[in-house]
C-alpha positions as a Markdown table, in Angstrom:
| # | Residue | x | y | z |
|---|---|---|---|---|
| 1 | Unk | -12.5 | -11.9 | 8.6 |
| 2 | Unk | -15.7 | -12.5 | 6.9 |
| 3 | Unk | -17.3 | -9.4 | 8.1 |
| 4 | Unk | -14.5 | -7.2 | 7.4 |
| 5 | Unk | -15.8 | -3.7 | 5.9 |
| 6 | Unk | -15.1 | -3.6 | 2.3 |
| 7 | Unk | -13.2 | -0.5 | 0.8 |
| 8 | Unk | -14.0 | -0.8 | -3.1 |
| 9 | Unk | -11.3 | 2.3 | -4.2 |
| 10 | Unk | -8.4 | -0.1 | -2.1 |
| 11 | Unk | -5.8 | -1.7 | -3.7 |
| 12 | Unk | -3.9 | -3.4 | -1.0 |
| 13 | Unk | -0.3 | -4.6 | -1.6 |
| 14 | Unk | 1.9 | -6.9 | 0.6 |
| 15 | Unk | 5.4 | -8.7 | 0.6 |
| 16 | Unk | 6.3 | -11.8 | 1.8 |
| 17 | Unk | 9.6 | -10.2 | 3.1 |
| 18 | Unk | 11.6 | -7.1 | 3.5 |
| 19 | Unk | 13.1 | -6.1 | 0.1 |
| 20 | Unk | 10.2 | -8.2 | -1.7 |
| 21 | Unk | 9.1 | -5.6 | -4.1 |
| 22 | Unk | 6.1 | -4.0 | -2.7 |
| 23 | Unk | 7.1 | -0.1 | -3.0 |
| 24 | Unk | 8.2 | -0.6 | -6.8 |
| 25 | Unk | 5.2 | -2.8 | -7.8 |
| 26 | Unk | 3.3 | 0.2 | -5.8 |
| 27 | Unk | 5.4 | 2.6 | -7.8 |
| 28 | Unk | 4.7 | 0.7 | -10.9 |
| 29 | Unk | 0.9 | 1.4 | -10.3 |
| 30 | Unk | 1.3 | 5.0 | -9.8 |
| 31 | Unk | 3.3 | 5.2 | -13.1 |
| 32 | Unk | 0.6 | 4.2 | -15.2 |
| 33 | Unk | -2.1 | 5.9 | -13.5 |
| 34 | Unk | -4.5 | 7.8 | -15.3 |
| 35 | Unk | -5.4 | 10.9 | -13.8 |
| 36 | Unk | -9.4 | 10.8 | -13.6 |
| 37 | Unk | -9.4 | 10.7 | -9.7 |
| 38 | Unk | -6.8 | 11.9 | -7.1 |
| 39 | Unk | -4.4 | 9.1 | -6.4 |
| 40 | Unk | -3.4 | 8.6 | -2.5 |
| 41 | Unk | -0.6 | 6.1 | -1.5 |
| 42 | Unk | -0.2 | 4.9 | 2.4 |
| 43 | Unk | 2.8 | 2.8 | 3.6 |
| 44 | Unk | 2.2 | 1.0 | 7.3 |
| 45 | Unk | 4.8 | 0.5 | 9.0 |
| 46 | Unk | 5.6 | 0.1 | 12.6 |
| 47 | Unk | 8.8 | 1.8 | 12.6 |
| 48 | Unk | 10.4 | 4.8 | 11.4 |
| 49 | Unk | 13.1 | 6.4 | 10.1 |
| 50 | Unk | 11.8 | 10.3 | 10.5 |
| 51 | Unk | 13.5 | 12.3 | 7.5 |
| 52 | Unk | 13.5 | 15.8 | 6.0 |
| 53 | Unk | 10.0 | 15.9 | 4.2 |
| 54 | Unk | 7.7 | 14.3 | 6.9 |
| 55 | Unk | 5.1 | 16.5 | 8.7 |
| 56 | Unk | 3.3 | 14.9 | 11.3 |
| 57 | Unk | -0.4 | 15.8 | 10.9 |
| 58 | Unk | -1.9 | 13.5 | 13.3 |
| 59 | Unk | -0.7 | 11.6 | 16.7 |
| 60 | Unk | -1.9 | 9.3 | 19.6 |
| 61 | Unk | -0.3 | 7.1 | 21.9 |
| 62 | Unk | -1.1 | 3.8 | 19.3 |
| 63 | Unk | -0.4 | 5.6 | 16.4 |
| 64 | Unk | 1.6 | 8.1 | 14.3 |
| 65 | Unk | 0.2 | 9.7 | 10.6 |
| 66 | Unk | 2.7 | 12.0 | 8.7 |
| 67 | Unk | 2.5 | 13.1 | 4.9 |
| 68 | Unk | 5.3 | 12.8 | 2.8 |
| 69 | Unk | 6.0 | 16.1 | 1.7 |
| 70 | Unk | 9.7 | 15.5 | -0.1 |
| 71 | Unk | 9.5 | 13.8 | -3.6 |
| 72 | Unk | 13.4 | 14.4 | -3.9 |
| 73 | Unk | 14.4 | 11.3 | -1.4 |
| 74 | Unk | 15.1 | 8.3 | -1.4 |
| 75 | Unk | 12.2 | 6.6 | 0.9 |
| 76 | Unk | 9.7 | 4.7 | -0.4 |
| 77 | Unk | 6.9 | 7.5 | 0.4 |
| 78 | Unk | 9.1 | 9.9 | -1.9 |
| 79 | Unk | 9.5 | 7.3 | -4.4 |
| 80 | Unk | 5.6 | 7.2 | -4.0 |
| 81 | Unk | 5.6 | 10.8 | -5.3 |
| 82 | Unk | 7.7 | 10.9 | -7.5 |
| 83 | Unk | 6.0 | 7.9 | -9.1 |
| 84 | Unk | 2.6 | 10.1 | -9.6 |
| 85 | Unk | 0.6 | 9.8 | -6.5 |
| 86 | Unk | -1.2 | 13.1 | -5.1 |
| 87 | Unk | -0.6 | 12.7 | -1.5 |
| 88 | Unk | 1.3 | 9.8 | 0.0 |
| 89 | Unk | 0.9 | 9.3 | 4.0 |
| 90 | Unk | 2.8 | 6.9 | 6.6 |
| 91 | Unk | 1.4 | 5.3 | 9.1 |
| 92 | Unk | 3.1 | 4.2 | 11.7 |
| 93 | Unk | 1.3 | 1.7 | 14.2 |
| 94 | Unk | 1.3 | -1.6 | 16.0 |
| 95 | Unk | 0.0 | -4.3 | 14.7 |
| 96 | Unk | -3.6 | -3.8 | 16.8 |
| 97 | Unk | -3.4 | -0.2 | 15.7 |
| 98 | Unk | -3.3 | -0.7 | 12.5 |
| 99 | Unk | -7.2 | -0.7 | 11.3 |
| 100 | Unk | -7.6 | 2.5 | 13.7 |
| 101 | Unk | -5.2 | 4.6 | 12.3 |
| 102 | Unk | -6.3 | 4.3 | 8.5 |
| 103 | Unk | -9.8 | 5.1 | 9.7 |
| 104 | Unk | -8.4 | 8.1 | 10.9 |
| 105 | Unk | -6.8 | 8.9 | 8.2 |
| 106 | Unk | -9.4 | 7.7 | 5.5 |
| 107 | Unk | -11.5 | 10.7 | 7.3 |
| 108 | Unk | -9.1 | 13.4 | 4.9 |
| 109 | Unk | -8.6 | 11.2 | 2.1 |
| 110 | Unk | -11.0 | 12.9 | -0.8 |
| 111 | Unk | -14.1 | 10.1 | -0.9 |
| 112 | Unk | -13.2 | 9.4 | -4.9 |
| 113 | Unk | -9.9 | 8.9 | -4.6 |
| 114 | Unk | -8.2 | 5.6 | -5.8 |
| 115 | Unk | -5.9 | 4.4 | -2.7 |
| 116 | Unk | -2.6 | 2.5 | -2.8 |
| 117 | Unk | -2.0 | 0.5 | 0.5 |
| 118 | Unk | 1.1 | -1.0 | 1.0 |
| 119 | Unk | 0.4 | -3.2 | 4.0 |
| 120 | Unk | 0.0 | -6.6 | 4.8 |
| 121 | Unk | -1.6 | -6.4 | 8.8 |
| 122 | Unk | -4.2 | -3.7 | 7.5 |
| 123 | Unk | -5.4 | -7.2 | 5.2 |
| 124 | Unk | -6.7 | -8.8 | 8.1 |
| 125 | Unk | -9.1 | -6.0 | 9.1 |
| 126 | Unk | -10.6 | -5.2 | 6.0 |
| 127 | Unk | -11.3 | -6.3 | 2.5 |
| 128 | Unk | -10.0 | -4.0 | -0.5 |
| 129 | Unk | -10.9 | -4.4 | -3.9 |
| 130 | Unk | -7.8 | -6.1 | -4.5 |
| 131 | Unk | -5.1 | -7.5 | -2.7 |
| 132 | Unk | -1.5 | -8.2 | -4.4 |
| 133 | Unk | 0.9 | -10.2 | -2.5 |
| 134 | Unk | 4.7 | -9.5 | -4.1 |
| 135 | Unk | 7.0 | -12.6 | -3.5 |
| 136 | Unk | 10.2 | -13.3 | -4.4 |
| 137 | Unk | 11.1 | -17.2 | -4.9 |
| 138 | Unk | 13.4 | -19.0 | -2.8 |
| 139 | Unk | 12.8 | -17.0 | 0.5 |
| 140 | Unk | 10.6 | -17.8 | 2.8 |
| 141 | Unk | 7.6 | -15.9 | 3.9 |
| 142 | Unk | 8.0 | -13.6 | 7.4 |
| 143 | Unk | 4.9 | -15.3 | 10.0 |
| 144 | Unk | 2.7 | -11.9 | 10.0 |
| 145 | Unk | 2.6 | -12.8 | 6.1 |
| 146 | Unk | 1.2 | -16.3 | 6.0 |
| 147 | Unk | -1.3 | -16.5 | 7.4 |
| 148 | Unk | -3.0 | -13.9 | 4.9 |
| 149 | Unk | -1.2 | -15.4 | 1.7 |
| 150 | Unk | -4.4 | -17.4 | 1.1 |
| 151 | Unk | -6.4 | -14.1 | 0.8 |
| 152 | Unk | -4.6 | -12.6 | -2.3 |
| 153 | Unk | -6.6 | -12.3 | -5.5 |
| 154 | Unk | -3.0 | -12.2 | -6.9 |
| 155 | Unk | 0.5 | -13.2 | -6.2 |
| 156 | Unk | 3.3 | -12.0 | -8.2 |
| 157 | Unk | 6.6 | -14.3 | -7.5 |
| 158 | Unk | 10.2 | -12.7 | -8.9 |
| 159 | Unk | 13.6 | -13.5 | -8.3 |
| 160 | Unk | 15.5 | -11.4 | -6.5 |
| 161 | Unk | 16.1 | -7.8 | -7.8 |
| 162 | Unk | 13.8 | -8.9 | -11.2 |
| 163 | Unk | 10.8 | -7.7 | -10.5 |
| 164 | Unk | 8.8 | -7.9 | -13.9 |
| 165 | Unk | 5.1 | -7.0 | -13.6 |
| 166 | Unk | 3.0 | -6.5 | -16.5 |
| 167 | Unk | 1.9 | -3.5 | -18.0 |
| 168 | Unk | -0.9 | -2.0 | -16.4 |
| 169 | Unk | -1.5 | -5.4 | -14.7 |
| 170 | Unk | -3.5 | -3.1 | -12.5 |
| 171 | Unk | -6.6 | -1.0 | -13.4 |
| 172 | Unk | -8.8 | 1.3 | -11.3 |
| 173 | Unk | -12.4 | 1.2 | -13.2 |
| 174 | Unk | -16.3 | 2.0 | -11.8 |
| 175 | Unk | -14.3 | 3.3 | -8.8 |
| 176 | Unk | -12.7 | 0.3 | -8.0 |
| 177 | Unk | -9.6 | -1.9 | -9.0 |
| 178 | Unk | -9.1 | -4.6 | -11.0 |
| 179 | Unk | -6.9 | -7.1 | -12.4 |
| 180 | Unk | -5.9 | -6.2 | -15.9 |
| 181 | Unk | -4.2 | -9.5 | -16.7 |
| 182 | Unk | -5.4 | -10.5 | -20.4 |
């Protein structure tokens, strides 16, 4: 994992569980975003749930790319839009697949746009500019998750249903992000 190609615009985020976080802390980000570059958001997932909004724009037998195209839902990829971002995309892969399937797709992304990930597997391929890992006490982390805990820059814990994140905690500067925890 030491050789892993670096993406400096990447801010990686992960949860140590389903329900852990991740799309609001994701959403957070978008909300205070400062419009100097495009923002694009990506959730990895490997399932599903195909909804009104989704257009498929790229397909192979290990992987699936579809753009969110519905801010007025409920799914995390609409929250994503309706949080700020400029395009949001959902991949949906196998765990091998993963690091594929955003190389695919980071061939449309614009090449100065700051990228929101939320994805734990893509961690273990490549090496963002940040990586956030979202925990919520008292639970205990899924397998895929800890073996990659170790490699967060930063790990926010919460109780359940209190996630509290600080303001702008988050910062994309020089093309890159950064912690903004003074």
């Amino acid at each position: 994992m030491n050789d892993c190609p670096v993406y400096p615009n990447l801010l990686l985020v992960a949860g140590t569980g389903r329900n852990s976080g991740k799309t609001s802390f994701v959403c957070q980000a978008c909300n205070e975003w400062v419009a100097s570059n495009p923002l694009v958001c990506i959730k990895i997932s490997n399932h599903i749930n195909l909804q009104t909004g989704t257009k498929r724009i790229f397909q192979n037998p290990e992987y699936t790319i579809y753009e969110e195209t519905q801010a007025s839902s409920d799914k995390d990829t609409s929250r994503m839009l309706q949080a700020g971002a400029s395009n949001v995309y959902f991949i949906e892969a196998d765990r091998e697949y993963v690091y594929s399937a955003f190389q695919k797709l980071s061939e449309i992304i614009p090449a100065n746009a700051a990228i929101i990930c939320e994805s734990g597997t893509l961690r273990k391929y490549i090496k963002p500019s940040l990586f956030i890992l979202v925990n919520t006490i008292g639970t205990i982390p899924k397998d895929s998750v800890k073996d990659i805990m170790q490699m967060a820059d930063k790990i926010f814990n919460f109780e359940s249903g209190n996630l509290q994140i600080p303001y702008k905690s988050v910062v994309f500067i020089d093309h890159q992000w950064k912690l903004n925890l003074t």
